[in-house]
C-alpha positions as a printed NumPy array, in Angstrom:
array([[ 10.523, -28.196,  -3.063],
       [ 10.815, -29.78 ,  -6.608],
       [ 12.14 , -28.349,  -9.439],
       [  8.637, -27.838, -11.243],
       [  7.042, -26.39 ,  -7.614],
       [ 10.483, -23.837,  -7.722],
       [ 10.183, -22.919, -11.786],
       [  6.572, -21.936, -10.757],
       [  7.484, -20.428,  -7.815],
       [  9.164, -18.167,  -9.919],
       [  6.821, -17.811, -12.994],
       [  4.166, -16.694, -10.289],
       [  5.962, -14.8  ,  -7.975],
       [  8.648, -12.773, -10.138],
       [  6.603, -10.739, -12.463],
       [  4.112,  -9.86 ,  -9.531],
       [  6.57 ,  -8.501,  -7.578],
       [  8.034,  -6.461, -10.492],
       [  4.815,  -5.019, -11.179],
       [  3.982,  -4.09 ,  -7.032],
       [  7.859,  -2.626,  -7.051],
       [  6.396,   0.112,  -9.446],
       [  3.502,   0.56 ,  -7.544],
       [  5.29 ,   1.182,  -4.206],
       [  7.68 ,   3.422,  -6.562],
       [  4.804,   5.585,  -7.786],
       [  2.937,   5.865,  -4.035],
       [  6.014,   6.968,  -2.269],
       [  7.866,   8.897,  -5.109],
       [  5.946,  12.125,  -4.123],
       [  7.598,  12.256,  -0.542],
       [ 10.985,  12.624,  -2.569],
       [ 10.253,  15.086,  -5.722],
       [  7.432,  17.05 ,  -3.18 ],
       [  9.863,  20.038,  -3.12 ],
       [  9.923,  20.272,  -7.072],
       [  6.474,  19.787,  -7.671],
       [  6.432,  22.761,  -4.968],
       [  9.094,  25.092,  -7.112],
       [  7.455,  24.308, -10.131],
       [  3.757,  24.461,  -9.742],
       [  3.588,  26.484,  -6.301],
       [  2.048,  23.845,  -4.327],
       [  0.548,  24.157,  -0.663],
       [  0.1  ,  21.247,   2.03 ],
       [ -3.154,  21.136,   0.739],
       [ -2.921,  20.482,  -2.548],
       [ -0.06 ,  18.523,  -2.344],
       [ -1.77 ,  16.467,  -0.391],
       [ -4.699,  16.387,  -2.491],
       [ -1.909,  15.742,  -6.141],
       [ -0.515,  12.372,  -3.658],
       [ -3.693,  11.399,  -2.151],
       [ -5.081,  11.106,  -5.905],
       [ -3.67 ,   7.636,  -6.384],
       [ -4.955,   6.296,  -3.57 ],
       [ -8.677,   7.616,  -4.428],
       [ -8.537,   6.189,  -7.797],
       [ -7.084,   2.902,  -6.665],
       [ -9.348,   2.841,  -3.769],
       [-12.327,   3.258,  -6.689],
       [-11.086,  -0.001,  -8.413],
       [-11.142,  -2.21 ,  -5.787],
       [-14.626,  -3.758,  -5.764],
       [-14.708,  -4.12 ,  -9.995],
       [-11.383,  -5.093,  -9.53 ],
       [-12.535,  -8.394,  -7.59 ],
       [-15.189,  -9.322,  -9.428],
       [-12.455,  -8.939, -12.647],
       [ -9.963, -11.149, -10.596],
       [-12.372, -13.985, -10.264],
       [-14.005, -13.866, -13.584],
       [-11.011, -13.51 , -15.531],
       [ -8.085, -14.088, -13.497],
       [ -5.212, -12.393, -12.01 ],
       [ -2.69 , -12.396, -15.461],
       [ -5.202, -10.778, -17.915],
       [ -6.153,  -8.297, -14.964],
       [ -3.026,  -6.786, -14.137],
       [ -1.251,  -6.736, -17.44 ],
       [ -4.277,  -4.575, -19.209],
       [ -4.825,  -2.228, -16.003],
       [ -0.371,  -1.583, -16.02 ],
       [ -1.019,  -0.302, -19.825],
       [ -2.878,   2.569, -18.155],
       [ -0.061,   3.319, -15.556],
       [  1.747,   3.681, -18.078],
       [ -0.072,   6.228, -19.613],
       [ -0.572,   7.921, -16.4  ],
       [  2.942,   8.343, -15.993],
       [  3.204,  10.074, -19.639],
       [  0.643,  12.551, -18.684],
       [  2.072,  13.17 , -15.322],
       [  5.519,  13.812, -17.231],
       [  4.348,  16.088, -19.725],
       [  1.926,  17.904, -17.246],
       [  2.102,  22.174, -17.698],
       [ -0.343,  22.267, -14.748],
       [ -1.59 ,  20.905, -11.389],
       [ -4.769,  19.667, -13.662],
       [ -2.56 ,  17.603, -15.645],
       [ -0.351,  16.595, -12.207],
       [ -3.617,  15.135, -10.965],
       [ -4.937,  13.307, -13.654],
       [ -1.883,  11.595, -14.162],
       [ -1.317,  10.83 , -10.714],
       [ -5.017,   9.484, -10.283],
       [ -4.668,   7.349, -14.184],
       [ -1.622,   5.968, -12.515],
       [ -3.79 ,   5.048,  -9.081],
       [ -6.237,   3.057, -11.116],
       [ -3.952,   1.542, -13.481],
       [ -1.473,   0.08 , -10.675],
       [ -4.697,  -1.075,  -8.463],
       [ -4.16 ,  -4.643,  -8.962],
       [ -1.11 ,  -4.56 ,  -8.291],
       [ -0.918,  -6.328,  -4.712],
       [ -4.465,  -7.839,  -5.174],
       [ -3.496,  -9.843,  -8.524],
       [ -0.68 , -11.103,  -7.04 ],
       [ -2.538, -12.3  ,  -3.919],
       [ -5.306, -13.82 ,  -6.156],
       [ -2.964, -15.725,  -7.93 ],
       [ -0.881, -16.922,  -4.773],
       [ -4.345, -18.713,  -3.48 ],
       [ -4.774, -20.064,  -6.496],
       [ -1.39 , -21.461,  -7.09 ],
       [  0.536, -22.145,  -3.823],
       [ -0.706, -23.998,  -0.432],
       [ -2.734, -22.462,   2.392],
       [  0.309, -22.337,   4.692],
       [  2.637, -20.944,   2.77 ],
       [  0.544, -17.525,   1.982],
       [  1.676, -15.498,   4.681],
       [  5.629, -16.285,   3.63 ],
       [  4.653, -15.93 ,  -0.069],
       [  2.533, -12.644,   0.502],
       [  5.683, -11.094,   2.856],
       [  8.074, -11.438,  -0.44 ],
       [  5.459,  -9.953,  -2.43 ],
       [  5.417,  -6.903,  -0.328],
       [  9.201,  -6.565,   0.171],
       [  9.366,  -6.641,  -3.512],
       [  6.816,  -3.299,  -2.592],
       [ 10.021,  -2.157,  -0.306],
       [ 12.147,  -2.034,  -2.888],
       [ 10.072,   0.204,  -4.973],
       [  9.825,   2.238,  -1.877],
       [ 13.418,   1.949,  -1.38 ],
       [ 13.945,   3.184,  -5.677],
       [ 11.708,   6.245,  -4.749],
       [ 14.228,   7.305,  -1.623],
       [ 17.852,   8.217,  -2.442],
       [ 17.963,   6.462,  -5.501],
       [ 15.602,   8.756,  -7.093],
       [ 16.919,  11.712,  -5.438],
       [ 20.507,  10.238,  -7.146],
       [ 18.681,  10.267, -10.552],
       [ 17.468,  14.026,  -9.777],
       [ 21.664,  14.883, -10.552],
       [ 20.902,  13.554, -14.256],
       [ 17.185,  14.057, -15.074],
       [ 14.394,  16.205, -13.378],
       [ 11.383,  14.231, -12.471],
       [  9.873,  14.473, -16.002],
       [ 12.437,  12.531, -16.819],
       [ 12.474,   9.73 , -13.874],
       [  8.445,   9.314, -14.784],
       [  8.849,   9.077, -18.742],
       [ 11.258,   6.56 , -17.162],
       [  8.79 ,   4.948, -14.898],
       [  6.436,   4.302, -18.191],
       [  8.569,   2.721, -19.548],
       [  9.6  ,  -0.206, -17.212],
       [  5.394,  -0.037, -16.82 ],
       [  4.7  ,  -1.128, -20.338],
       [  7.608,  -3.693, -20.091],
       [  6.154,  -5.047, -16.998],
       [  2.823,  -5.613, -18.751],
       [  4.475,  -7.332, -21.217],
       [  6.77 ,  -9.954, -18.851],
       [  3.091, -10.647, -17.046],
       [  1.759, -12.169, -20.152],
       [  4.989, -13.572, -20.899],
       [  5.886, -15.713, -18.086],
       [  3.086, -16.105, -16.145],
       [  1.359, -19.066, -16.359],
       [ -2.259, -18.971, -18.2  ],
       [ -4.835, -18.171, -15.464],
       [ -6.428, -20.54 , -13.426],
       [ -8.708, -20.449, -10.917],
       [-11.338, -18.246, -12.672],
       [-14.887, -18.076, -12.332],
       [-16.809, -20.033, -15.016],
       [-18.202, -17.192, -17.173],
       [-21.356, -19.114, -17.   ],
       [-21.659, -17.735, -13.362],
       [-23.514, -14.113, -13.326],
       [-22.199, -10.957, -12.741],
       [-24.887, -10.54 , -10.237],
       [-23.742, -13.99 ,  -8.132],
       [-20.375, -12.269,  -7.965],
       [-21.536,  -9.229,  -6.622],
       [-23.536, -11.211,  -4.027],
       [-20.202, -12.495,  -3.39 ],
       [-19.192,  -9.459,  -1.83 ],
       [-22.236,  -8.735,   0.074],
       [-21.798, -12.122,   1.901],
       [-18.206, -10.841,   2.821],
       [-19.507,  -7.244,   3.918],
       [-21.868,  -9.163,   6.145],
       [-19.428, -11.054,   7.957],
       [-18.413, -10.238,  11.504],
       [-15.547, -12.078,  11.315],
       [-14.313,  -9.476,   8.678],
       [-15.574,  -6.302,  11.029],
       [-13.718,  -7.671,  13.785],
       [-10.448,  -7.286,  12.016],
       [-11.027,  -4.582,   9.511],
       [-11.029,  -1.282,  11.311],
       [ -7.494,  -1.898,  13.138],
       [ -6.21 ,  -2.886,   9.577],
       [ -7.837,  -0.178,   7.721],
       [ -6.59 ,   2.282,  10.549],
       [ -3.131,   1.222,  10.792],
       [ -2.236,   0.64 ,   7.267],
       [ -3.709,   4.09 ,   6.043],
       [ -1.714,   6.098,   8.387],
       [  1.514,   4.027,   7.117],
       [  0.692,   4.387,   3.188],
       [ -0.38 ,   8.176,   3.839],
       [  2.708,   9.044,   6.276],
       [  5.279,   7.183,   3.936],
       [  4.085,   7.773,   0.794],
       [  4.246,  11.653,   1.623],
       [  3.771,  12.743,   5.258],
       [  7.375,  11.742,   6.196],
       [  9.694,  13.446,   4.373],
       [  7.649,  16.692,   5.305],
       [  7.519,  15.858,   9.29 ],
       [ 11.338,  15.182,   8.791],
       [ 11.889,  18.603,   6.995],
       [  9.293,  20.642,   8.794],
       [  9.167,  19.27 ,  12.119],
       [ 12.675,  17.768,  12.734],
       [ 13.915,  20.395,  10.499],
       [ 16.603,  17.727,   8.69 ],
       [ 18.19 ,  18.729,   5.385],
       [ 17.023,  17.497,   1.754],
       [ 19.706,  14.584,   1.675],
       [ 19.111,  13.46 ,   5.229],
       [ 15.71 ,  13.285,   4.785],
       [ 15.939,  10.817,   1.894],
       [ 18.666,   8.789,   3.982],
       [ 15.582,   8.527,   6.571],
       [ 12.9  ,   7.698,   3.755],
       [ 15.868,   5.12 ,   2.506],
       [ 15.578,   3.638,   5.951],
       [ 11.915,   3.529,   6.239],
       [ 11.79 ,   1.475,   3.139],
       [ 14.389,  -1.074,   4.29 ],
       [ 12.738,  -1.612,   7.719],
       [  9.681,  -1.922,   5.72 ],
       [ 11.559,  -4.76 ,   3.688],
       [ 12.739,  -6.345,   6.816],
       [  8.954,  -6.209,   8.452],
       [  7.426,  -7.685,   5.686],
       [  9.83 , -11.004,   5.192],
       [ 10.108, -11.185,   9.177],
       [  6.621, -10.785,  10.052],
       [  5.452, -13.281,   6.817],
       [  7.791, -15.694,   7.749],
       [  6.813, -15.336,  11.565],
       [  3.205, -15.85 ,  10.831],
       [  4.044, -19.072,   8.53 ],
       [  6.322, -20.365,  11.717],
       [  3.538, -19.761,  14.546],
       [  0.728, -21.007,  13.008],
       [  2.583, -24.358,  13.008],
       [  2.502, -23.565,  16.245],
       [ -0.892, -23.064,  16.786],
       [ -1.27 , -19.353,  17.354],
       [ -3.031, -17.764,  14.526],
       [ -1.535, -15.263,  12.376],
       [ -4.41 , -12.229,  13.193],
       [ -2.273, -12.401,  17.267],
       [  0.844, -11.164,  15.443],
       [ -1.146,  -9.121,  13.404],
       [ -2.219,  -7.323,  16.27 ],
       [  1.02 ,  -7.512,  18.304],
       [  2.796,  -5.969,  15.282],
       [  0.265,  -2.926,  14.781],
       [ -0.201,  -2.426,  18.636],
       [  4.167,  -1.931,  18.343],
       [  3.3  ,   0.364,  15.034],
       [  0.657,   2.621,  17.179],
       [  3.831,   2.853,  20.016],
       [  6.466,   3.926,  17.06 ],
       [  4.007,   6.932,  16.288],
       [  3.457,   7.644,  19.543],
       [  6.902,   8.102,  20.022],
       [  7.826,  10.009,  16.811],
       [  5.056,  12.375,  17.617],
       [  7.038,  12.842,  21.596],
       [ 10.095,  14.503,  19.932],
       [ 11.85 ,  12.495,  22.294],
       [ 14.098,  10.955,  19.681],
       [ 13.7  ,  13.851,  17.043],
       [ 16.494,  13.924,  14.6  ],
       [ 17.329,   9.665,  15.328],
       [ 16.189,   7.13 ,  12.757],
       [ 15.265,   4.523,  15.185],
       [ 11.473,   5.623,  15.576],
       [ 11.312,   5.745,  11.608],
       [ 12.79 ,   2.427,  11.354],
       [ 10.361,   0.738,  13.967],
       [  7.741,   2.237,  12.257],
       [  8.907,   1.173,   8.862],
       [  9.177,  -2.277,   9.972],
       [  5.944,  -2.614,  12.152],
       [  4.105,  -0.896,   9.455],
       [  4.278,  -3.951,   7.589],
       [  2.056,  -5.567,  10.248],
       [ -1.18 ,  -4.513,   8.607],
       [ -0.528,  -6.535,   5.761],
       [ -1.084,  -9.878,   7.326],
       [ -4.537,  -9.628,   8.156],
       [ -5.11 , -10.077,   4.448],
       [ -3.142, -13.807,   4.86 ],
       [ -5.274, -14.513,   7.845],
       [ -8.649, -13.697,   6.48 ],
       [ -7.773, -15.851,   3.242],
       [ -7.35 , -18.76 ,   5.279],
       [-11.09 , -18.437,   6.298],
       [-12.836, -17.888,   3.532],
       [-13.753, -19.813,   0.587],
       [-11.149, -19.715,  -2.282],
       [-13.8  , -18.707,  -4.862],
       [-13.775, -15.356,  -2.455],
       [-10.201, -14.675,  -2.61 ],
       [-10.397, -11.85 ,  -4.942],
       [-13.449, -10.688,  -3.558],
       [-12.336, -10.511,   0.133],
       [ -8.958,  -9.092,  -0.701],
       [-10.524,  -6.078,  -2.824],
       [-13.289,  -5.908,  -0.021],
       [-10.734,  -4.723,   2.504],
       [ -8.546,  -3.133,   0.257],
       [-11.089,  -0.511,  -0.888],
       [-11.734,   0.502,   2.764],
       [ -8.149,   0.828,   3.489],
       [ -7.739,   2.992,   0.277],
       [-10.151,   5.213,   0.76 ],
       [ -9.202,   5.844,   4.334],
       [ -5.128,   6.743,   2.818],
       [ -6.757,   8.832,   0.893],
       [ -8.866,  10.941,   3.494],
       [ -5.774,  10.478,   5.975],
       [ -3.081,  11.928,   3.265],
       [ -5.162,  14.98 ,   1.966],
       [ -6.607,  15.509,   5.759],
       [ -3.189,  15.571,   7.152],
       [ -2.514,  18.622,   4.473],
       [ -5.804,  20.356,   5.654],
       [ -4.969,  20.473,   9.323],
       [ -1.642,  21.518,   8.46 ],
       [ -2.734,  24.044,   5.841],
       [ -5.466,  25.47 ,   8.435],
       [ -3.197,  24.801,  11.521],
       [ -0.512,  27.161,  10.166],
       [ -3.245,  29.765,   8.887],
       [ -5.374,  29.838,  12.766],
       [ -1.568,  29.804,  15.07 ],
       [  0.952,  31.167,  12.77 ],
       [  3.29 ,  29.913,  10.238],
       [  4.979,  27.417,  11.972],
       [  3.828,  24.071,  10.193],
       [  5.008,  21.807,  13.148],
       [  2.227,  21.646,  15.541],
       [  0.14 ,  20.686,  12.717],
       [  1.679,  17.81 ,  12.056],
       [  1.915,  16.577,  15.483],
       [ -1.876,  17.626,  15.754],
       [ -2.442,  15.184,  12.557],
       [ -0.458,  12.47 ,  13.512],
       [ -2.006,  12.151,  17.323],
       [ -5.685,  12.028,  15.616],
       [ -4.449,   9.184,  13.418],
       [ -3.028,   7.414,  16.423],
       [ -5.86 ,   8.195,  18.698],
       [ -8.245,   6.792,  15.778],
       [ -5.512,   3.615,  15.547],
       [ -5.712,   3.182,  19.119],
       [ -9.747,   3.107,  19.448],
       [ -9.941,   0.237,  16.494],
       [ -7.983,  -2.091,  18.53 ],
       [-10.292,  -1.552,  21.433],
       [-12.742,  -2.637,  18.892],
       [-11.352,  -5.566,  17.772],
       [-10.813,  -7.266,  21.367],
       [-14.287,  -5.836,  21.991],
       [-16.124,  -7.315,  19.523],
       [-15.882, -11.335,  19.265],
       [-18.587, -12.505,  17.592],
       [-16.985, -14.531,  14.295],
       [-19.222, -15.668,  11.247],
       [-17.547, -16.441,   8.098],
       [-19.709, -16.708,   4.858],
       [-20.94 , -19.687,   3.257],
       [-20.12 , -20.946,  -0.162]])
């Protein structure tokens, strides 16, 4: 790679990541501070999984304007106005008084980190070669690891110094400055839609992908299996690990710790793997479905109890978690560029609003699971977690099912 292809390697790359390593921070920071919020606001399962799920209904909400914004105006512009209001979402979640105020900020935070992952995926078509997405896209996430990684024992660290007023004041912060090193350093965008093009042609850009079987062939397995990751890690985890495994406050966020670095490890292994085999010939939607066949069995084996108290299923389902992310790669490479925004937002909406059902549900059947058989929360959980796997399970039958494959014109 030349020096120039490096520099904007970097240009591109670097501030994306920073801004998706506050996102991941602020989806999985709840698993970490739950039992505060709980002390300080007397929170149930239900609400607390209503306060977590909040950012993923507002982001989910985003999506489809968000991919119309991508293509008309590009991915810089996009992401550096919408971080502003994460910022301001994580003001009013520090200064909240009530769960009201907990919830707004939470769901001004979901919107304003939406394009987080979508921007930077819009501007890695537009920028870098066909090939090299998968690789490109797997550091983008494992930039999402760390964050995920900042929100584990790092944050509980921080707790010693600060209470988590403090650690989100802090989280503004480093939002606004974010903003700021997007406009900065990235270059100006390219790739937009001419402005001459209606609003109304863009929209009928997302019909066309809605209306492609090629994309319902591989959306409900990835909608399925990366829901049930984002809604297990970003909360679920750390209250299956207290509740069900029955591990202490600091082992628990050793576990979450873990969870984030397999997740790290997934998404540069599995991104680089995809890059490697479809040299190869074998298309990158195979280890897709490999990789979130492996996730289903991690569940499947965490929900057993045969291992309870062991990392190892948490760390294979860290790292096969990441599988769901490279359908997005896959589908890029077969459809039109002028899409890319489109398609990305397309699938991300559905997967969004399915974390969001999955990580408040999961609270409900606890919440009512305890109330009908008594207060032990366990057999909730493992109720929960089998309907998400069973639901995981029956999309993949779907997928090898249905084969017809259409992709949308220009």
């Amino acid at each position: 790679m030349s020096y120039s292809k490096r520099v904007l390697l970097l240009r591109v790359l670097l501030p994306f990541a920073a801004g998706y390593f506050l996102s991941y921070l602020y989806r999985v920071v709840n698993a970490v501070i739950a039992p505060d919020l709980i002390d300080a606001f007397g929170l149930d399962a239900d609400q607390l999984g209503l306060l977590t799920g909040a950012y993923f209904l507002t982001f989910s909400a985003a999506q489809l304007p968000l991919g119309i914004a991508l293509d008309r105006f590009g991915a810089r512009r996009t992401e550096a106005l919408l971080l502003v209001a994460a910022a301001a979402g994580a003001f009013v979640f520090a200064a909240a008084d009530s769960f009201t105020g907990l919830l707004v900020g939470r769901a001004l935070i979901g919107f304003g980190v939406s394009a987080c992952l979508m921007a930077a995926f819009k501007a890695f078509v537009v920028w870098f070669a066909k090939a090299r997405l998968p690789l490109i896209n797997g550091c983008q996430m494992a930039a999402g690891g760390l964050g995920a990684i900042a929100a584990t024992t790092p944050t509980e660290a921080a707790l010693a110094f600060t209470d988590w007023r403090g650690v989100f004041f802090g989280l503004g912060v480093l939002t606004l400055l974010c903003a700021g090193a997007i406009l900065a350093f990235v270059p100006a965008d390219a790739g937009a839609v001419s402005s001459r093009v209606p609003t109304r042609a863009l929209i009928a850009g997302i019909g066309r992908i809605y209306r492609s079987s090629l994309f319902w062939r591989v959306a409900p397995v990835t909608i399925l299996s990366q829901a049930s990751f984002l809604a297990i890690q970003g909360l679920w985890s750390g209250r299956w690990l207290a509740a069900v495994e029955g591990l202490p406050r600091a082992e628990v966020a050793n576990t979450l710790f873990l969870i984030a670095a397999a997740m790290i490890a997934g998404f540069l292994s599995l991104g680089g793997a995809a890059e490697r085999l479809s040299r190869l010939g074998v298309p990158p939607i195979a280890l897709a479905i490999a990789g979130m066949g492996t996730f289903a069995l991690s569940q499947a084996v965490i929900i057993s109890g045969w291992f309870a108290g062991s990392p190892w299923p948490w760390i294979a389902f860290g790292f096969f978690g990441t599988a769901g992310i490279v359908p997005y790669a896959a589908l890029s490479q077969r459809f039109p560029v002028a899409l890319a925004g489109r398609l990305n937002t397309a699938l991300n909406v559905l997967v969004f609003v399915v974390a969001f059902a999955t990580q408040w549900g999961i609270g409900v059947i606890v919440s009512r699971w305890t109330e009908a058989f008594g207060g032990d929360p366990a057999s909730g959980y493992r109720a929960a977690f089998t309907l998400m796997l069973g639901l995981q399970l029956a999309a993949t039958l779907w997928f090898f099912a249905f084969r017809r494959e259409q992709v949308p014109q220009h």
